[in-house]
N, C-alpha and C positions, 0 to 999 in steps of 0.2 A: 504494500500500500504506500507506497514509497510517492512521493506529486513527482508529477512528470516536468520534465525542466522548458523552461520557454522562451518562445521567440517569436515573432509577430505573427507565424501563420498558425503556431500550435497554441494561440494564448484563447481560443473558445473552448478548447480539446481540453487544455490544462484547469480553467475555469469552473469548466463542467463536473469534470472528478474532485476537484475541490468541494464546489455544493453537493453532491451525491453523499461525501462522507461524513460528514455529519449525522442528518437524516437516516440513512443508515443505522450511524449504529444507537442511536435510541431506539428505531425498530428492532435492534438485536435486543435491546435492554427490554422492553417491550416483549418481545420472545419468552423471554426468561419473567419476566413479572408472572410468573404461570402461579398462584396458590392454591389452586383448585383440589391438588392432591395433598397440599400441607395436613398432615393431622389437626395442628391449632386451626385451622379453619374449621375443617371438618365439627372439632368442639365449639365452636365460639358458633356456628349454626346451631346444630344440637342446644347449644344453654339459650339460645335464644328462640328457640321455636320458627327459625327460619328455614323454608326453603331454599330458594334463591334458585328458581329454577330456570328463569329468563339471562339474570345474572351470570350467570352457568353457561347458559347457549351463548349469548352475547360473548362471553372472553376468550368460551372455546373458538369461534368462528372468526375472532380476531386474532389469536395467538395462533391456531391452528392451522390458519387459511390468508388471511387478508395481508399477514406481518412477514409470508415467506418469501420476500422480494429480496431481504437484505443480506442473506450468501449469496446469492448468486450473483448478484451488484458485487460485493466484495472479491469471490473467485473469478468473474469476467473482467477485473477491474487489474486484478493481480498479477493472471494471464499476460496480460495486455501490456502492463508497465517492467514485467519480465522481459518480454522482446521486445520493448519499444526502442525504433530505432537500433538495432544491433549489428543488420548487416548481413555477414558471412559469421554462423553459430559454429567455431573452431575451438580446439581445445581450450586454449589462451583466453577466450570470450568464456568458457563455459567456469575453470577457475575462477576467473574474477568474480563472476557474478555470485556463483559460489560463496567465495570470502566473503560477497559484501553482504550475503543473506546469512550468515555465522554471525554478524553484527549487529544484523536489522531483526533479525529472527531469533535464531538458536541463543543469544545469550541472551535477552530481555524473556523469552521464553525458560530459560532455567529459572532466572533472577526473580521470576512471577509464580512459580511452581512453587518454588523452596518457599517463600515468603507465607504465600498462602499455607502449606504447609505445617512450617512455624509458628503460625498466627494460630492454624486448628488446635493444634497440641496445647500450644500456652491456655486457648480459652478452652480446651478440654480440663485441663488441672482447674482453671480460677469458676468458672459457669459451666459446667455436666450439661445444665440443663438445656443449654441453648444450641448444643453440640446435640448430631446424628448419632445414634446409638450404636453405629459403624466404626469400633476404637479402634483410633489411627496411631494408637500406644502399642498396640497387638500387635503391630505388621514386623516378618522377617528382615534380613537384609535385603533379599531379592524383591519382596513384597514394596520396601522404601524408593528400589528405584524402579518400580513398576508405577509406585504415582506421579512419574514424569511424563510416564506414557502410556499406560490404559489399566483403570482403576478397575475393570473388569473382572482383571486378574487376581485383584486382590477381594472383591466381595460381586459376584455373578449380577447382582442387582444394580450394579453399577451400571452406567453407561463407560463404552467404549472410548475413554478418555483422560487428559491427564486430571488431574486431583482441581486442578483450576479447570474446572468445566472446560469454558468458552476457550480457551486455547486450543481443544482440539483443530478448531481451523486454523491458528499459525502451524500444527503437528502438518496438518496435510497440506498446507502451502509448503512446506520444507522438502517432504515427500517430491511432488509436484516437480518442486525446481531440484532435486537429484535427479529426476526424470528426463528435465528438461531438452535433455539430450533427445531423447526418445519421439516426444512433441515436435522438436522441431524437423526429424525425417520424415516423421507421417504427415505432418499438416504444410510442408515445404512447397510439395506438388498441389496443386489445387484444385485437380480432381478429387485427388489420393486425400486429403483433408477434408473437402466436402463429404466426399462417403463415410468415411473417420468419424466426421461431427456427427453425421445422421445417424451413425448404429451408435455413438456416445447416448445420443441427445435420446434414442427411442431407449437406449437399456437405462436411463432415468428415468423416463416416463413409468415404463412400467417393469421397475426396479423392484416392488413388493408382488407384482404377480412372479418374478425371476428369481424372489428370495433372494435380489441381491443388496448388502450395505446400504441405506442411500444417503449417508454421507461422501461414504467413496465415488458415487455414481455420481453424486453434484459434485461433486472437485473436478473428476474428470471431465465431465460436461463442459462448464461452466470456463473454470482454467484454460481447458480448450480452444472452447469459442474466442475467447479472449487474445491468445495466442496466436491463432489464426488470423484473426483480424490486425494484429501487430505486425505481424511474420510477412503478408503480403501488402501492409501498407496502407491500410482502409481505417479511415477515419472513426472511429469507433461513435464518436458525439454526431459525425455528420450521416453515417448510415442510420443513427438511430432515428434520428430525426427526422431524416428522409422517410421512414417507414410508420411515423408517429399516427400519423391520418389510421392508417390500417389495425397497430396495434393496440392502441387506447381503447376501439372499440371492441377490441376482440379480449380485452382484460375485463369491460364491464361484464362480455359474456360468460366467460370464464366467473366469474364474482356470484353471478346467478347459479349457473351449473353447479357448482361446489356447495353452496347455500341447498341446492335441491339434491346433491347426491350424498349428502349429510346420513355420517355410519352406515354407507352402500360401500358394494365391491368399487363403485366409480369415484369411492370420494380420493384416491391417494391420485388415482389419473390426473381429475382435475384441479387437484391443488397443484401438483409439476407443470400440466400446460401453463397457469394461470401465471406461476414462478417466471418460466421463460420469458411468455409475454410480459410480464408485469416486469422482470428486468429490462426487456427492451426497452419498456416504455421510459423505465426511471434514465435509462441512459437520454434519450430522444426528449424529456420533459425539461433533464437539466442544461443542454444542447442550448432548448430553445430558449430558455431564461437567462443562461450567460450572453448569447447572443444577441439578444434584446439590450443586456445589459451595457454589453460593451458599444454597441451602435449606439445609441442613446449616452452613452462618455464613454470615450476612447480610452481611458484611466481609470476606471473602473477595476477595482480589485476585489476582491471577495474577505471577508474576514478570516485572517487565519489561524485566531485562535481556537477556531472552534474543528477544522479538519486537522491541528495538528495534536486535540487534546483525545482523536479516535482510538489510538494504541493505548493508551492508558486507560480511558472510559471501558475499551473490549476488554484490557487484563483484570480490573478492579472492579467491574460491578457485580460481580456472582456472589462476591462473597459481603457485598453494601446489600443489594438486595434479599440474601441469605439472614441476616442480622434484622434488618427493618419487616420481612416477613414475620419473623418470628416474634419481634417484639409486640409489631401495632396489632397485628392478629390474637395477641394476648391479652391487649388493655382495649382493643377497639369492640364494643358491642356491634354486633352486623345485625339488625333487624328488619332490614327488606333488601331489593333488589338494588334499589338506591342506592342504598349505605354500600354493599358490596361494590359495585362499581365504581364509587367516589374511593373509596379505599383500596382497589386498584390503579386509579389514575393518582394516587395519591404519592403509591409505592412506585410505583412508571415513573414518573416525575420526579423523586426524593433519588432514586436510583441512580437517575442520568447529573442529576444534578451539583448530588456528593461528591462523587469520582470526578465531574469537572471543576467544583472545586479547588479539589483536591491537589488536580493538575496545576492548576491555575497558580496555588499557593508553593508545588512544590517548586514548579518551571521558574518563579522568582526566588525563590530560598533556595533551591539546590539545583539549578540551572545543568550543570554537566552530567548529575548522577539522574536525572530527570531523561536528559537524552540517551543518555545509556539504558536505561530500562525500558525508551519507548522505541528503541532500534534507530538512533538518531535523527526522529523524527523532530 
């Protein structure tokens, strides 16, 4: 996620992934605001004689459905600034970029694991209570460096990742660009890449009829796409945009479809088409709004404390929204549908908020160890 560097014909191109990233990742934060299955919820309905059954539909169809734009934004985004501009992909190209992903990725990536880590243990010993009954005291030696990279290992219930959730996407960008090698022979030729994407782009689609990952299946999708459109030179902001007319409305459709194939064999299909599309779209949406921006002042710049506090906001909200779930769910009476929703946007909101903060205060107080942890961003 690295901004792409500029010069007067890439400054709509460069503009556009600037707004994208933001937006983003509050939708990721949004993602994660899930308390549906917290047990304190589950009781704090129970003591109050609440249902919440609208409440219930509503979060699931937004977390579930409406909010899955913002990987595939991020993996096509990723794709993309991997080979942007590169040339002839030789070994000498393939090292460097290597090295510079060990700086941008792999250490801010450890540096966020251990942390998190550290922080569960310490509030294991001081507060039990607010701590998963999953003791991260128990774990082997092998089991400690398994929650760098799939907690799965260490308790089956886990999902397939490291100890810091949301990091699994920097795991599979790292992946990705080891690969990279691989991406750029197949998708080089442009036949040979177009067919590449399509059997990518259909074994995402219907990844759960294939029983395959669909993590794995969005990276390689997505990264793809991304790569390709880098690799031969196609304007990522200006194809989207071109194709805006046709996409936007094929997302409203998609929005309906999934709303009506709700707990059907058809709802995982049309949440993936809707994904696609709906990334197209955010690319082609922010296109058009930089480009307004800058015709209307040539000097127009975008605010950049807010796309450069996204690496930070991805590594540190799991464990802001992890804490604020567990506290307001405990002191907040939920007794209607209301109350639940306002106490979801409440959490949404305190979530994205803290962690930019947070940035905000460290990026002035500890300015170099701040770029170090967010991959020199």
């Amino acid at each position: 996620m690295q901004p792409v560097r500029t010069n007067s014909t890439d400054k709509t191109l460069s503009y556009s992934l600037d707004l994208l990233r933001f937006p983003m990742i509050t939708i990721i934060v949004l993602i994660h605001t899930n308390f549906a299955v917290q047990p304190a919820y589950m009781e704090n309905l129970a003591a109050n004689n609440c249902d919440a059954g609208i409440a219930n539909g509503i979060m699931y169809y937004i977390i579930g459905f409406l909010a899955w734009v913002s990987t595939p934004v991020f993996y096509t985004m990723s794709g993309y600034l991997f080979f942007y501009k590169t040339g002839d992909f030789d070994k000498t190209v393939y090292i460097k970029k290597i090295s510079r992903r060990i700086h941008s990725l792999l250490i801010p990536y450890i540096i966020w694991n251990l942390s998190y880590l550290i922080i569960l243990l310490t509030a294991q010993l001081i507060v039990p209570d607010l701590i998963n009954s999953n003791k991260h005291t128990d774990m082997s030696g092998m089991k400690w460096l398994w929650a760098f990279w799939d907690m799965s290992r260490i308790n089956p219930v886990n999902v397939s990742g490291p100890i810091d959730g949301p990091l699994y996407f920097i795991k599979e960008i790292m992946v990705m660009s080891i690969f990279s090698p691989l991406f750029y022979f197949v998708l080089k030729n442009r036949k040979t890449g177009i067919c590449a994407l399509a059997i990518s782009m259909c074994l995402f689609w219907f990844n759960e009829e294939l029983h395959l990952k669909d993590s794995y299946a969005n990276s390689v999708a997505f990264f793809g796409t991304g790569a390709y459109l880098s690799i031969h030179g196609i304007n990522i902001a200006s194809v989207s945009k071109k194709y805006l007319k046709l996409s936007c409305p094929l997302v409203i459709i998609c929005c309906i479809a999934g709303f009506l194939s709700f707990d059907s064999k058809f709802e995982n299909l049309a949440n993936n088409i809707y994904s696609t599309l709906a990334c197209m779209s955010a690319f082609g949406v922010a296109a058009l709004y930089a480009g307004h921006k800058i015709q209307g002042n040539p000097e127009y710049t975008p605010c950049r404390i807010l796309p450069s506090s996204v690496f930070f906001i991805f590594a540190s909200h799991s464990m802001v929204l992890s804490l604020l779930m567990k506290i307001l769910l405990r002191i907040w009476p939920l007794n209607s549908d209301i109350e639940v929703l306002v106490c979801f946007a409440v959490i949404w909101i305190l979530g994205t908020a803290i962690p930019l903060s947070a940035y905000i205060l460290c990026r002035k107080v500890f300015p170099r160890f701040t770029a170090v942890i967010c991959g020199g961003r």
